[in-house]
N, C-alpha and C positions, 0 to 999 in steps of 0.2 A: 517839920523836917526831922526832929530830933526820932520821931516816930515811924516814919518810915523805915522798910525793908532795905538790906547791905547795897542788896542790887539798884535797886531806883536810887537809891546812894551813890552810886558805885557810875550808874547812867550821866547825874548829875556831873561828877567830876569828871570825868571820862571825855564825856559830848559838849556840855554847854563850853562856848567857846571864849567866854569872859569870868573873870574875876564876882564875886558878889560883892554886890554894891551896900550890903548892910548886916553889920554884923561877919558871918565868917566869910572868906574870899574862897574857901575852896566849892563852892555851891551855888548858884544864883540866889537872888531874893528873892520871897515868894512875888514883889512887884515886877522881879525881869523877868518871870517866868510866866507872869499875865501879858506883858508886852511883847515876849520874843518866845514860840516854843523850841523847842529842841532841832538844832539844823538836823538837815536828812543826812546820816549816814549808809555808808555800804559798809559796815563794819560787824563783824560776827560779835555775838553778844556775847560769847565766852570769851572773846578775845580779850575782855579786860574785867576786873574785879570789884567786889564790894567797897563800900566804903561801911565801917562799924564805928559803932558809941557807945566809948565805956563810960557807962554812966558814975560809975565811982569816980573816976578822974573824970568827968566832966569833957573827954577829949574823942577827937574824929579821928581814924587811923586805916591806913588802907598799905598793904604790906604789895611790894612790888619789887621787879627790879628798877635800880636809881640809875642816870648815867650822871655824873657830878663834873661841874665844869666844861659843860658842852656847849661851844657859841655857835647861835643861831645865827643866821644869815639870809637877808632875801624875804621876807615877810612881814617886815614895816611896811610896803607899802601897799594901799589900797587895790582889789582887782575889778574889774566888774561884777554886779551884784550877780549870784548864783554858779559862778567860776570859780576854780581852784586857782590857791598863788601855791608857786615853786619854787622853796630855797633850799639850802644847805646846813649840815649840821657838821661841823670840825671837833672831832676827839683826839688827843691824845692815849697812845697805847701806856705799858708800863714801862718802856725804852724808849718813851718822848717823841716819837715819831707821830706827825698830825695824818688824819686821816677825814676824808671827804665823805659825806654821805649822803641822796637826796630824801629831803622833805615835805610837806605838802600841809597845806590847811585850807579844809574844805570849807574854809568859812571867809570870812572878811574882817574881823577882828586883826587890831595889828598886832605882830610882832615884834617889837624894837630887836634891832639888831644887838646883841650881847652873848654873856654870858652866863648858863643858868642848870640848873638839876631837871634833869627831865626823867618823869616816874612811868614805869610802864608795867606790859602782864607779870605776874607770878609764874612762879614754876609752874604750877598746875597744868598754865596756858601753852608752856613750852610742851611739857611729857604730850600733852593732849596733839600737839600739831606733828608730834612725831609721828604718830600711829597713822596721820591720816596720806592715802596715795595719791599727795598734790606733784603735777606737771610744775615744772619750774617757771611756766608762765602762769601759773595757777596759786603761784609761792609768790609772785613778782606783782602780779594784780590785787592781790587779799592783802587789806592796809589794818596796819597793828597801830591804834590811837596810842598817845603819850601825851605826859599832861607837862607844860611848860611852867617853870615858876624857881622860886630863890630861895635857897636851905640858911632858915634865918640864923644869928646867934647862937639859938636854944635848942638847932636840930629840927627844930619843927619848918616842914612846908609849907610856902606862901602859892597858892597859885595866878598862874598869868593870863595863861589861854592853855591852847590845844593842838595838838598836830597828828600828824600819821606819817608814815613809812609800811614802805613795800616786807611782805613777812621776811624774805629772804635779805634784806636789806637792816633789819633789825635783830635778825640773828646775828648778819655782821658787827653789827654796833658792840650787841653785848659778847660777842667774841672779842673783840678788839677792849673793850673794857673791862673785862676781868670778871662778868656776872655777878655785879651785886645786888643781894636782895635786900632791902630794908623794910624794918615795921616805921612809919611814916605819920607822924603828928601832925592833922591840915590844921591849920588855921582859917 
């Protein structure tokens, strides 16, 4: 893994819908990855970004925007196999007022209901979705992944799973949250 390209990096963290079971949690094992491959997304592949390895430091890092402190909701429980489950995600603006937003995990992986940082596109992904002539049902269908997990002690990200929201529904978010981008230490 250490050897692979940002992107198939980037695929990794992005898609697979669990934690690794050996060694770093932001990736599968090379063992989940014989037993489970990658669920099927509809997801544009620029829609989300590398993951890189500085080898000097020894560390994985994938620069996004964070939403810090967002509780999920509605995705603990199990759906039928090859069905979407449907929760919610509650943020606070910067006047403390909560805000509601729908969620989605196209996979079966649970969710515990909580609280947690959820890392999504980079700017790039934003400038890039401006230029294009999307129908707001065209904005509303095109789902932007977000990788679910807890901002340990050290700053560094642990991850959980995975979700998606609607594009036009994730520009809300990071409206409502103040756009912040962070350079992102996985574990």
């Amino acid at each position: 893994m250490n050897t692979a390209g940002g992107i198939m990096r980037g695929d990794l963290f992005f898609m697979y819908p669990e934690p690794g079971n050996a060694g770093a949690k932001w990736r599968p094992s090379w063992d989940q990855v014989l037993e489970k491959s990658l669920p099927k997304h509809d997801i544009w592949r620029d829609a989300y970004m590398g993951v890189s390895k500085h080898r000097a430091a020894d560390v994985d890092r994938c620069q996004g925007f964070c939403v810090e402190n967002g509780f999920v909701c509605g995705l603990a429980a199990l759906g039928l196999p090859g069905t979407h489950r449907y929760g919610e995600l509650l943020v606070k603006d910067a006047h403390r007022i909560q805000h509601v937003f729908n969620i989605t995990a196209t996979h079966q992986y649970p969710i515990p209901e909580g609280t947690y940082t959820l890392i999504g596109p980079d700017e790039f992904y934003w400038h890039m979705c401006e230029g294009l002539p999307w129908s707001v049902e065209q904005e509303r269908a095109h789902p932007v992944p977000w990788v679910v997990g807890r901002r340990l002690s050290d700053k560094s990200f642990e991850k959980l799973s995975v979700l998606t929201m609607a594009t036009d529904v994730a520009k809300r978010v990071l409206d409502v949250t103040g756009r912040e981008e962070r350079d992102n230490i996985l574990v």
